[in-house]
Backbone as JSON Lines, residues from 0, in Angstrom:
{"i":0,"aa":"X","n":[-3.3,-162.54,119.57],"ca":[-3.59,-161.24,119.0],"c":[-2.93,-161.06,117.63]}
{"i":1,"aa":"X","n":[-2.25,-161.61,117.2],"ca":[-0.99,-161.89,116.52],"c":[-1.52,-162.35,115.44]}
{"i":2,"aa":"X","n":[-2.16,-163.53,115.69],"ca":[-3.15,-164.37,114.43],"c":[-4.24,-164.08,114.4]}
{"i":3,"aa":"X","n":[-4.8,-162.96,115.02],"ca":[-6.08,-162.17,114.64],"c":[-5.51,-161.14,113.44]}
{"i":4,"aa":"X","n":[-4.51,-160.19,113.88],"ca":[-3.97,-159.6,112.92],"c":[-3.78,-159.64,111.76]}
{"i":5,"aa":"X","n":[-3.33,-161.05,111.16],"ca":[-2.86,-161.64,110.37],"c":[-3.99,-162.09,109.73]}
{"i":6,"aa":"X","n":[-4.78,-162.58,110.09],"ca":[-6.51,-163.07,109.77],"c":[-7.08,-161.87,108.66]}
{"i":7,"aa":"X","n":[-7.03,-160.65,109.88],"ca":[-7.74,-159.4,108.79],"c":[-6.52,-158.81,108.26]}
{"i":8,"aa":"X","n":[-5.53,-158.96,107.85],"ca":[-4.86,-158.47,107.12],"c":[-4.96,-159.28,105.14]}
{"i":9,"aa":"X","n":[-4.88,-161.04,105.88],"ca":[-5.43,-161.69,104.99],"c":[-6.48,-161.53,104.36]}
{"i":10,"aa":"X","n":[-7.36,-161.23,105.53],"ca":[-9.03,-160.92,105.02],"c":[-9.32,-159.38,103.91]}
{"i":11,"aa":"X","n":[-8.5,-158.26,103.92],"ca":[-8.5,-157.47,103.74],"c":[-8.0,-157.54,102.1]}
{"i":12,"aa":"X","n":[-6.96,-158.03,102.03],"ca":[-5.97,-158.17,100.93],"c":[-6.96,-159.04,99.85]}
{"i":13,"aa":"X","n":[-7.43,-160.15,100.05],"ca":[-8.37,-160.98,99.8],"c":[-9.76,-159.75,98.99]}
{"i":14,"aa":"X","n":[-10.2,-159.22,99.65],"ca":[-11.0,-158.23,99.83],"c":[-10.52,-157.16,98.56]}
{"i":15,"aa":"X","n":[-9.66,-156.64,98.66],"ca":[-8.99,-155.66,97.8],"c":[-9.38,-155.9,96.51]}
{"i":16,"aa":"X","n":[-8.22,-157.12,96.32],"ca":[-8.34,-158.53,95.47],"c":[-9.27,-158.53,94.62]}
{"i":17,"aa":"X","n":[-10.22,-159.0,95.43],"ca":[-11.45,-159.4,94.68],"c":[-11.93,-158.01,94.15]}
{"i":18,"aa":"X","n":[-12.03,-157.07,94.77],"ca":[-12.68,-155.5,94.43],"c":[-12.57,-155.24,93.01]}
{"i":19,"aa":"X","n":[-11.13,-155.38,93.01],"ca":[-9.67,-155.09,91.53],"c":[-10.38,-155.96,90.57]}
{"i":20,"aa":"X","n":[-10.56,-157.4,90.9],"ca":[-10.96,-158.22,89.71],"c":[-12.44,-157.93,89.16]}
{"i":21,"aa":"X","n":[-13.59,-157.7,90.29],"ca":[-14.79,-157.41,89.98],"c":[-14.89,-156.26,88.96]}
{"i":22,"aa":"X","n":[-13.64,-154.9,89.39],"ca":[-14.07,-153.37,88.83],"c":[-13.51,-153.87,87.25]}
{"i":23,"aa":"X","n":[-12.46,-154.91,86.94],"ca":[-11.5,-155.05,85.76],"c":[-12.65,-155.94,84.98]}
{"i":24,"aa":"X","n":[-13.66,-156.73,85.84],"ca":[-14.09,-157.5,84.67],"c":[-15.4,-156.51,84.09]}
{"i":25,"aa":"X","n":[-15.94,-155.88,85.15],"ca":[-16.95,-154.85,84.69],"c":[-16.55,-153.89,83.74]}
{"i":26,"aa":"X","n":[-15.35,-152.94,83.79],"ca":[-15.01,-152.48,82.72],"c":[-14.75,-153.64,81.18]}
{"i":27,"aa":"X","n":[-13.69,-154.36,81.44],"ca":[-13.93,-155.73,80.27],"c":[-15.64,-155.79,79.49]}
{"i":28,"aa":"X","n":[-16.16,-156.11,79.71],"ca":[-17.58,-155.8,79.38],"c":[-18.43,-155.15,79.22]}
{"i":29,"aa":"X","n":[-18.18,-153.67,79.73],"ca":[-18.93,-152.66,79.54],"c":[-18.54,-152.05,78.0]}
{"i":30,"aa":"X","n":[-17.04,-152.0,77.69],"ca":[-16.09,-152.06,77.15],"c":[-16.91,-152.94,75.39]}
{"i":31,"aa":"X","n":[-17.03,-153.77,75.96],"ca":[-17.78,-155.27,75.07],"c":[-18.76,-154.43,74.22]}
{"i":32,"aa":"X","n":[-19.52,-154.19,75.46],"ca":[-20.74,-154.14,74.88],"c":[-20.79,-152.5,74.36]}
{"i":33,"aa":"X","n":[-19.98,-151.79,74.92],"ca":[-20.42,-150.17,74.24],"c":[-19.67,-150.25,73.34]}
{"i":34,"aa":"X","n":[-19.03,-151.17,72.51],"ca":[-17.58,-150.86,71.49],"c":[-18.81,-150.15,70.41]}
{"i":35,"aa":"X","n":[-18.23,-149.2,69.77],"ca":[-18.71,-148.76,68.88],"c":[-18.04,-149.02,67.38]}
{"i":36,"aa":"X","n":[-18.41,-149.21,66.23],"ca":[-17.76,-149.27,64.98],"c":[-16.61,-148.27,65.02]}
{"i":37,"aa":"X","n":[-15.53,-148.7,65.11],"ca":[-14.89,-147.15,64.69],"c":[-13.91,-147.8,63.14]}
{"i":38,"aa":"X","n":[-14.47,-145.69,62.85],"ca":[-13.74,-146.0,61.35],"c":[-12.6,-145.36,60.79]}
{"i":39,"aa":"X","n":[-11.8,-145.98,60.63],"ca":[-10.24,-145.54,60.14],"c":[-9.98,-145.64,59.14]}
{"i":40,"aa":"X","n":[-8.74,-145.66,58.74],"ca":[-8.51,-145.06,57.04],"c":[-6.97,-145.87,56.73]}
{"i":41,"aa":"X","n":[-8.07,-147.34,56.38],"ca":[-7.37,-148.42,56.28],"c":[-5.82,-148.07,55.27]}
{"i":42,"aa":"X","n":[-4.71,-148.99,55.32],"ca":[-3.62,-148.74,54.22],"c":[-3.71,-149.48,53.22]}
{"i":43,"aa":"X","n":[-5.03,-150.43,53.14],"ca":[-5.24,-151.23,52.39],"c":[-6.73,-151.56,51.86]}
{"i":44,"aa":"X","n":[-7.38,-151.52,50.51],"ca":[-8.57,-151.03,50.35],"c":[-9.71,-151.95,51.03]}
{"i":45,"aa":"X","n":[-10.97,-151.57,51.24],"ca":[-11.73,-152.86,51.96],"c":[-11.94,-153.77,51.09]}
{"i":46,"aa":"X","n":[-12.42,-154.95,51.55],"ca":[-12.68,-155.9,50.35],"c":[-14.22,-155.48,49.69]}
{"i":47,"aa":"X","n":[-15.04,-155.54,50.78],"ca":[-16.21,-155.07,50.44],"c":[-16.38,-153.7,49.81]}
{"i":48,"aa":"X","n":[-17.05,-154.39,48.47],"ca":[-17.58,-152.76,47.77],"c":[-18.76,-152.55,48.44]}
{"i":49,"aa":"X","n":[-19.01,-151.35,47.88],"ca":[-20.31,-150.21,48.83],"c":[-21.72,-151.34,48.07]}
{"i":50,"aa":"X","n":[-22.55,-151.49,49.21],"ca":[-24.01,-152.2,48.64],"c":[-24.98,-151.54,48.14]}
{"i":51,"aa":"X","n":[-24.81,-150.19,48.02],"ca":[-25.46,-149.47,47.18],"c":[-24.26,-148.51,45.98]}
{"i":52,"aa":"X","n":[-23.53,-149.57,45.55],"ca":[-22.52,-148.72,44.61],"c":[-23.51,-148.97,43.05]}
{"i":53,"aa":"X","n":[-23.8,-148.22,41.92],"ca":[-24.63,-148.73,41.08],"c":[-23.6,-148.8,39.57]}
{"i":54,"aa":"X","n":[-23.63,-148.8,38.54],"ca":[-22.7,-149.24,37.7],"c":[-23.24,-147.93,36.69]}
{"i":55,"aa":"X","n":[-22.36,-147.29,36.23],"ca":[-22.27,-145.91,35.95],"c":[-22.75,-145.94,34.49]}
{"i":56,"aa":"X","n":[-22.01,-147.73,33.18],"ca":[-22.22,-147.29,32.01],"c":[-21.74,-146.34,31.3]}
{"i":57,"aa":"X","n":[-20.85,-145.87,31.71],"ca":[-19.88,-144.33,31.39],"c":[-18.97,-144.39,30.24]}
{"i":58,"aa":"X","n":[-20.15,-143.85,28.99],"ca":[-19.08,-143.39,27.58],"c":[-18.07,-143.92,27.39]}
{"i":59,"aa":"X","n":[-17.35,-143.05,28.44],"ca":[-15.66,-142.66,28.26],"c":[-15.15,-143.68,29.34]}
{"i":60,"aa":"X","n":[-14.69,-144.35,28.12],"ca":[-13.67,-145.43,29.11],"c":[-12.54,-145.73,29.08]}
{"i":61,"aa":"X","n":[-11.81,-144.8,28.41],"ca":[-10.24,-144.57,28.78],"c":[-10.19,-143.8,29.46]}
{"i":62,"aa":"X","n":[-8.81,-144.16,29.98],"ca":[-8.24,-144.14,31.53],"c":[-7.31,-142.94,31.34]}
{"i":63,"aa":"X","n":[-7.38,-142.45,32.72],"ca":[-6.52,-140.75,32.6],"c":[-5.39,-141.76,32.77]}
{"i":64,"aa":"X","n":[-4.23,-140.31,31.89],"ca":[-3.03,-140.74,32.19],"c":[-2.39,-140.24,33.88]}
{"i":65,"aa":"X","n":[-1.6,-141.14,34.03],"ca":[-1.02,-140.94,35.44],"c":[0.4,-141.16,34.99]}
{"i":66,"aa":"X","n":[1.4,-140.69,36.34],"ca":[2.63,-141.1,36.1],"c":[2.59,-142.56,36.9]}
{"i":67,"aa":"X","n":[4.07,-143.28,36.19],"ca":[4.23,-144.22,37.24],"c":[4.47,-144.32,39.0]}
{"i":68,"aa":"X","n":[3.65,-145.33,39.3],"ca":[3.63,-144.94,40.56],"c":[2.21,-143.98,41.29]}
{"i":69,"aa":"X","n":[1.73,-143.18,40.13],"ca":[1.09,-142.49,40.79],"c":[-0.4,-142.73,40.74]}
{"i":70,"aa":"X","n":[-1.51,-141.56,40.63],"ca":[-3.19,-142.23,40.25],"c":[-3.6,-141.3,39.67]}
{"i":71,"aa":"X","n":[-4.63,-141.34,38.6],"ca":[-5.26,-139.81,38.31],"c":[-6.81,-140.19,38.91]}
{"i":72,"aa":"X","n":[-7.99,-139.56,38.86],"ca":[-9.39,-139.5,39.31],"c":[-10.0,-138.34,38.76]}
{"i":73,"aa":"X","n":[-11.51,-138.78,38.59],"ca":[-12.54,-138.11,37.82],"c":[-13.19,-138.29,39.29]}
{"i":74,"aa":"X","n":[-14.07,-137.26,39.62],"ca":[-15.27,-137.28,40.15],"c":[-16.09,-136.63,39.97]}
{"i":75,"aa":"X","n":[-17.18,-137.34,40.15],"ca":[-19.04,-136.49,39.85],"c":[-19.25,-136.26,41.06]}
{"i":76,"aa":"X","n":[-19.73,-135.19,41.75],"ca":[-20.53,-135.14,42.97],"c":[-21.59,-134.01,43.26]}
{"i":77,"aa":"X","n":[-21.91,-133.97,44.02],"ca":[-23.51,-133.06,44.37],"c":[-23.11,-132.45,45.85]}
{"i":78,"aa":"X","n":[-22.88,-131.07,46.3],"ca":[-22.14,-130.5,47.3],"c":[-23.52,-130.9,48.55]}
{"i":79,"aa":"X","n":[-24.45,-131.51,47.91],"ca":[-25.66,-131.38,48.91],"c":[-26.31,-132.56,48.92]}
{"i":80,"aa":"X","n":[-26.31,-132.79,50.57],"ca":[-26.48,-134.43,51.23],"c":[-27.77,-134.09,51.91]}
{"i":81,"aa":"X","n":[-28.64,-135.19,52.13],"ca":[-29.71,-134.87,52.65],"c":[-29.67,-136.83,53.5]}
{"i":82,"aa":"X","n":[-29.85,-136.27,54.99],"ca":[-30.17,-137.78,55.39],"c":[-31.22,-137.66,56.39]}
{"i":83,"aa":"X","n":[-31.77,-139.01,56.23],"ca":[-33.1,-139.3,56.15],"c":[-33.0,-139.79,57.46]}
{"i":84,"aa":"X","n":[-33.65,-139.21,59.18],"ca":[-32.9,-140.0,60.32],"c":[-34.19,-141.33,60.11]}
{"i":85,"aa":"X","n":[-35.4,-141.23,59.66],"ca":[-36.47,-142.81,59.82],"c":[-35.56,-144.25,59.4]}
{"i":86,"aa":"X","n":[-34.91,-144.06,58.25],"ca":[-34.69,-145.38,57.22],"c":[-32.98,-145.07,57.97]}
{"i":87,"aa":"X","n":[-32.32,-143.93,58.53],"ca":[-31.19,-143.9,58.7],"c":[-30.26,-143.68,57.75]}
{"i":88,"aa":"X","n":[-30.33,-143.0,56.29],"ca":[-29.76,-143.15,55.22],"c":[-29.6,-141.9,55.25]}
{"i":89,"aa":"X","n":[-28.18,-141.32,54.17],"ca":[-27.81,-140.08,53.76],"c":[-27.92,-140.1,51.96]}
{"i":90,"aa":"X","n":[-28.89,-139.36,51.4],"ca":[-28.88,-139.25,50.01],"c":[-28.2,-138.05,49.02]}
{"i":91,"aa":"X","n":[-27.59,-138.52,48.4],"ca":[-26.17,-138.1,48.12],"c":[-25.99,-138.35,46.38]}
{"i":92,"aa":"X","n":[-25.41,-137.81,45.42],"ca":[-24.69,-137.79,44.46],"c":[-23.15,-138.02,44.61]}
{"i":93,"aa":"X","n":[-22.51,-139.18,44.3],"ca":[-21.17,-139.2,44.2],"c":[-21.0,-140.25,43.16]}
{"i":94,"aa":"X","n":[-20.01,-139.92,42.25],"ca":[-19.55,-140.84,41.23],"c":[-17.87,-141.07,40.81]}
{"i":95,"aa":"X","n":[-17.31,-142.6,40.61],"ca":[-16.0,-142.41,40.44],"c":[-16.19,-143.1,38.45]}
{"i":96,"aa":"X","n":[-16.02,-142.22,38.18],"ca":[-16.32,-142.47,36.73],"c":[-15.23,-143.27,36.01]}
{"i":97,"aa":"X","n":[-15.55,-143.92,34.9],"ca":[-14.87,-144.97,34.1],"c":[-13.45,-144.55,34.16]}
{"i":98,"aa":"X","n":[-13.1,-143.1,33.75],"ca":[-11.86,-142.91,33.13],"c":[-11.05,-142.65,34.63]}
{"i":99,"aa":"X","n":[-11.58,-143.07,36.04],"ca":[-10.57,-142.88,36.62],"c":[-9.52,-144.12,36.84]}
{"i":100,"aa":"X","n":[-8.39,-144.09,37.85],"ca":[-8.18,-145.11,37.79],"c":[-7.13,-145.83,39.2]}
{"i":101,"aa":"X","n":[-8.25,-145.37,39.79],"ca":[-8.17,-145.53,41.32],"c":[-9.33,-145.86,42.15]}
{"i":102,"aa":"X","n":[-9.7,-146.93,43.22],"ca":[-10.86,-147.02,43.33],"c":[-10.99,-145.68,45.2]}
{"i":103,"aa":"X","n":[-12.33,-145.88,45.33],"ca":[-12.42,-145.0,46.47],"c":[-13.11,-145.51,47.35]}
{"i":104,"aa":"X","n":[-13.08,-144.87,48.91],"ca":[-14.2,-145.21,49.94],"c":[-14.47,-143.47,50.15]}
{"i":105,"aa":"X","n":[-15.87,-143.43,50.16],"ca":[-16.07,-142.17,50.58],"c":[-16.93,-141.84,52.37]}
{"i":106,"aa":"X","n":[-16.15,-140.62,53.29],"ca":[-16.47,-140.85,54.24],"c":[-17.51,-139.28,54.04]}
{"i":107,"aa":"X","n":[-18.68,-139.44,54.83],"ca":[-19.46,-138.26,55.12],"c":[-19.02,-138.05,56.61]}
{"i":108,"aa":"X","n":[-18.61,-136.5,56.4],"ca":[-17.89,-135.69,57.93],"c":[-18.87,-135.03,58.55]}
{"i":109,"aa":"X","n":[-18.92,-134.48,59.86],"ca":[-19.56,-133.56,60.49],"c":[-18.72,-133.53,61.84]}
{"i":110,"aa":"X","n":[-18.18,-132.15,61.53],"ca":[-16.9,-131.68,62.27],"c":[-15.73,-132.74,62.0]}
{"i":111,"aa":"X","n":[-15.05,-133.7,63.0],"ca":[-14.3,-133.93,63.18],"c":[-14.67,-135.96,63.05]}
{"i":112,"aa":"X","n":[-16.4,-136.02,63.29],"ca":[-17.12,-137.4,63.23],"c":[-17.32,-138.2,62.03]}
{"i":113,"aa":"X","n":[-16.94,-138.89,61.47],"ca":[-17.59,-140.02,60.59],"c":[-19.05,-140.32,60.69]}
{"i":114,"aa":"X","n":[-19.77,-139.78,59.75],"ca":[-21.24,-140.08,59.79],"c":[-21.85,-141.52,59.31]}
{"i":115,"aa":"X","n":[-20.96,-141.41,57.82],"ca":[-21.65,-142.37,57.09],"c":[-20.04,-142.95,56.25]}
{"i":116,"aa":"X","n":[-20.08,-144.46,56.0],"ca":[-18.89,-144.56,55.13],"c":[-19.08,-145.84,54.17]}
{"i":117,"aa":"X","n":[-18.41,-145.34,53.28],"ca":[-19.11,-146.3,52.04],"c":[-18.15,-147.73,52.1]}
{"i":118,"aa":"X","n":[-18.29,-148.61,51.34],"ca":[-17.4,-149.74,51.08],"c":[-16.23,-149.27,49.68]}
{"i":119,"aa":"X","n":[-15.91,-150.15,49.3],"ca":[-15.18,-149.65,47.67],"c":[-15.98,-149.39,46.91]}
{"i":120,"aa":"X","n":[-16.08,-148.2,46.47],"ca":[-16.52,-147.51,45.04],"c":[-15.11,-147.7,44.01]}
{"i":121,"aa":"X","n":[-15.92,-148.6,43.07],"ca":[-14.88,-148.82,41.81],"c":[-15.0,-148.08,40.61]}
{"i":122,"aa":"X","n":[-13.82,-147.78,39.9],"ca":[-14.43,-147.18,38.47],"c":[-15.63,-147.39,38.34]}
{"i":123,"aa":"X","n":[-16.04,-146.44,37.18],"ca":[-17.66,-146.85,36.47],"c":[-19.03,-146.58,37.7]}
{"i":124,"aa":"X","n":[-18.42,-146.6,38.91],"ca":[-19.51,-146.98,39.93],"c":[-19.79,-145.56,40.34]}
{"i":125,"aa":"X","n":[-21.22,-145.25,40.87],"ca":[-21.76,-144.44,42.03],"c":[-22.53,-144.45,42.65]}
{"i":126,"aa":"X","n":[-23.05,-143.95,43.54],"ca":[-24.03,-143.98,44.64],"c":[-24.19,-142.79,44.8]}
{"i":127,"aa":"X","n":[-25.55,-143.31,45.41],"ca":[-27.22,-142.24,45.66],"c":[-27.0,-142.18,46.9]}
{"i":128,"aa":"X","n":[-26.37,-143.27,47.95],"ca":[-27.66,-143.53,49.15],"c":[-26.18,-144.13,49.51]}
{"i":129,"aa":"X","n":[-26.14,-143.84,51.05],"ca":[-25.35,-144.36,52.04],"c":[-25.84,-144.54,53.63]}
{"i":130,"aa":"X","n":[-25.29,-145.4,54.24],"ca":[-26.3,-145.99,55.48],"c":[-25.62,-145.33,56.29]}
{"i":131,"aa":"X","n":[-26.32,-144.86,57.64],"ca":[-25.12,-143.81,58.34],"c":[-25.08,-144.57,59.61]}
{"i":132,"aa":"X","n":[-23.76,-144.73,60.22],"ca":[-22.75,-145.42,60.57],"c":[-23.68,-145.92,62.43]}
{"i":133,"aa":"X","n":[-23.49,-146.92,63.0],"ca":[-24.72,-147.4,63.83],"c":[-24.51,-146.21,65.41]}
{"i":134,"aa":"X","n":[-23.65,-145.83,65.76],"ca":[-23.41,-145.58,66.55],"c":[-23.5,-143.22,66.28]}
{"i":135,"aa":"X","n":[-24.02,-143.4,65.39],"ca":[-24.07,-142.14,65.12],"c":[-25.74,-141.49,64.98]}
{"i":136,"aa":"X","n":[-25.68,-140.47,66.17],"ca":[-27.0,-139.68,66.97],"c":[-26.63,-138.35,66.54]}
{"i":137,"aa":"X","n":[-27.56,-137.75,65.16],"ca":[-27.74,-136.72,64.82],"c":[-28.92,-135.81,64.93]}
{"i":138,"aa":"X","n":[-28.69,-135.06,64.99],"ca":[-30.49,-134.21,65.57],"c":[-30.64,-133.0,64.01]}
{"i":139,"aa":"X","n":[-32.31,-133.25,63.86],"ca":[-32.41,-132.07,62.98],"c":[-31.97,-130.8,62.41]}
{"i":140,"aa":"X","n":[-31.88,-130.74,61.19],"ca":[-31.03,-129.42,61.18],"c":[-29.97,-129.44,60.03]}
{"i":141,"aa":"X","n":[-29.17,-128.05,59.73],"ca":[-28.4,-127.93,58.88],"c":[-27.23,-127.89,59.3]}
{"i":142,"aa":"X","n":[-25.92,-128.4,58.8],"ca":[-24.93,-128.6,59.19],"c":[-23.61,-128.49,57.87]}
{"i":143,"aa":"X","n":[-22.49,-128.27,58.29],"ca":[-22.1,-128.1,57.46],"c":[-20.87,-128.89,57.41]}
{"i":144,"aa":"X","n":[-20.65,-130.08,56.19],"ca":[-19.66,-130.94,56.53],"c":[-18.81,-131.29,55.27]}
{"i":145,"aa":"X","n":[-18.14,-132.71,55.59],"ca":[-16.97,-132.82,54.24],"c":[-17.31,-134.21,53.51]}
{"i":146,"aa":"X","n":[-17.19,-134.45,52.36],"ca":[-16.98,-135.87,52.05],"c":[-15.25,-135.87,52.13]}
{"i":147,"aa":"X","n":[-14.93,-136.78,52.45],"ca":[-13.69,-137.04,52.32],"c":[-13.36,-138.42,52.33]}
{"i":148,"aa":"X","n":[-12.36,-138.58,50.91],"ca":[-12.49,-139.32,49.74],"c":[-10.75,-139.78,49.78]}
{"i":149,"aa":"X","n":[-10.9,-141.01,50.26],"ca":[-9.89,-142.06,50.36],"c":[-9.54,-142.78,48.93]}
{"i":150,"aa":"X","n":[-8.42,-143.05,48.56],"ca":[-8.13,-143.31,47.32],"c":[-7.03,-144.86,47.44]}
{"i":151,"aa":"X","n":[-7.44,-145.68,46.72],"ca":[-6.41,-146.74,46.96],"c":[-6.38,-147.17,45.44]}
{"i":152,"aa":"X","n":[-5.29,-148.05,45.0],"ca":[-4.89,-148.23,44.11],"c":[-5.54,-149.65,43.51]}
{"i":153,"aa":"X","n":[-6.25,-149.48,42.49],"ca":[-7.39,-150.19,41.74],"c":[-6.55,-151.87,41.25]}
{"i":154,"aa":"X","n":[-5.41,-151.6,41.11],"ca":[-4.44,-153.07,41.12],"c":[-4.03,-153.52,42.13]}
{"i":155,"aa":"X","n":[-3.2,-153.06,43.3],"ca":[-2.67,-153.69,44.23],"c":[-3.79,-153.55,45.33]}
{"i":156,"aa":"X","n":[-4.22,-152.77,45.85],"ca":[-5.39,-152.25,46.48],"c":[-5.06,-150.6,47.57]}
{"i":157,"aa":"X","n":[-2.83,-150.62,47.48],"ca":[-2.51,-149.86,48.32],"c":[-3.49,-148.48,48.57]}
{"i":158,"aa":"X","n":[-3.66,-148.01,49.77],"ca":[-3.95,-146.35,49.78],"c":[-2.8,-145.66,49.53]}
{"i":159,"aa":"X","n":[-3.43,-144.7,48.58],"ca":[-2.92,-143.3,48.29],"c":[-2.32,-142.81,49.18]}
{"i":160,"aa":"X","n":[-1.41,-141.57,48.99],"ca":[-0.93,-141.03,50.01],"c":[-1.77,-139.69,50.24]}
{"i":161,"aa":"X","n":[-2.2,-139.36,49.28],"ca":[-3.61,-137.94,49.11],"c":[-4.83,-138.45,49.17]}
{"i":162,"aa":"X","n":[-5.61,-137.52,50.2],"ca":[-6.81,-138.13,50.08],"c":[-7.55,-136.54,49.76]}
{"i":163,"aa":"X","n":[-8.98,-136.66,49.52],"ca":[-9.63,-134.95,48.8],"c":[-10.47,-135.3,50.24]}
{"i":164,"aa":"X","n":[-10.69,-133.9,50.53],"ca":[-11.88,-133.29,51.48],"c":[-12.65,-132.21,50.54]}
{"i":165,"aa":"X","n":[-14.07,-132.54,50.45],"ca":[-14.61,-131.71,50.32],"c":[-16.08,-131.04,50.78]}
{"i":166,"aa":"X","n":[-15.55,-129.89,50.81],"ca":[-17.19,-128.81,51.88],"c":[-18.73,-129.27,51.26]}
{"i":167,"aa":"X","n":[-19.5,-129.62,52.18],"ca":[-20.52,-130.22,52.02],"c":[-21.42,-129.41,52.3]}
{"i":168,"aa":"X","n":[-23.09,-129.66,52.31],"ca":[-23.83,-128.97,53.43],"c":[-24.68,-130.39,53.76]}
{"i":169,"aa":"X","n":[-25.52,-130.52,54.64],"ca":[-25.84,-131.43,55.28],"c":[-27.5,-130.87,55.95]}
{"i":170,"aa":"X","n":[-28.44,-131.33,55.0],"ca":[-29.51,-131.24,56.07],"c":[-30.09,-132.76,56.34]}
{"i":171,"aa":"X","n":[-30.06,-132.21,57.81],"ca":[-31.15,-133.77,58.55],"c":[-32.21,-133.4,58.79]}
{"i":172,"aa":"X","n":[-33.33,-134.3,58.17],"ca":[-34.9,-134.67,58.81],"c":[-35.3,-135.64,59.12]}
């Protein structure tokens, strides 16, 4: 009776066991496969510039003064984004013009979400058109959101310690 006991106690434990490893590898993989892009606000600039950054040609090509240590920035922008859900794109006015002298990544907000986020925008550069981010399900409509505009340092590549938010409006069709 003794080594019956012992049988399903073995059998049981065994059992458990296996349960634990099956539920750990299913999460492991579910895990895999739902990872979504997520986007953070690197301390160091991306390597990749934006693939739709376009080259500005901009007059004025001296550089604001800054203190040491610090950055100055010019920006062009358009408070009004329009994205396109067919092609998946957000069309947009943003420019980091010649005389700044800091490069940028710019993120499109809605609430608290990352919609769309650019690569490095360098001096001289801007963009029309940004691809919005794969894992992001927006529904028709007006919304009201931020660009917010990461700044890293155009020589070493460090990020800034200031970054700009600014109020957007946002219609999707």
């Amino acid at each position: 009776m003794i080594d019956l006991l012992k049988k399903y106690k073995v059998r049981i434990i065994i059992s458990v066991a296996t349960l634990v490893s099956v539920v750990a590898i299913t999460i492991t993989i579910m895990t895999l496969i739902n990872n979504e892009k997520t986007v953070i606000s690197p301390d160091f600039a991306p390597i990749e510039k934006e693939t739709y950054a376009e080259v500005l040609n901009d007059e004025e090509t001296s550089k604001l003064e800054q203190q040491e240590g610090g950055g100055a920035v010019s920006l062009t922008y358009s408070k009004e984004v329009t994205v396109n859900l067919n092609d998946r794109t957000a069309e947009l006015l943003f420019q980091n013009p010649a005389k700044s002298n800091q490069n940028m990544v710019l993120q499109i907000m809605i609430k608290d979400t990352v919609v769309a986020q650019s690569g490095l925008i360098e001096p001289d550069y801007g963009i029309k058109k940004l691809a919005l981010l794969e894992n992001v399900d927006l529904q028709k409509g007006e919304y009201e959101g931020n660009f917010n505009v990461l700044y890293y340092d155009a020589k070493t590549g460090e990020k800034a310690i200031v970054n700009t938010s600014i109020p957007i409006s946002i219609v999707v069709k």
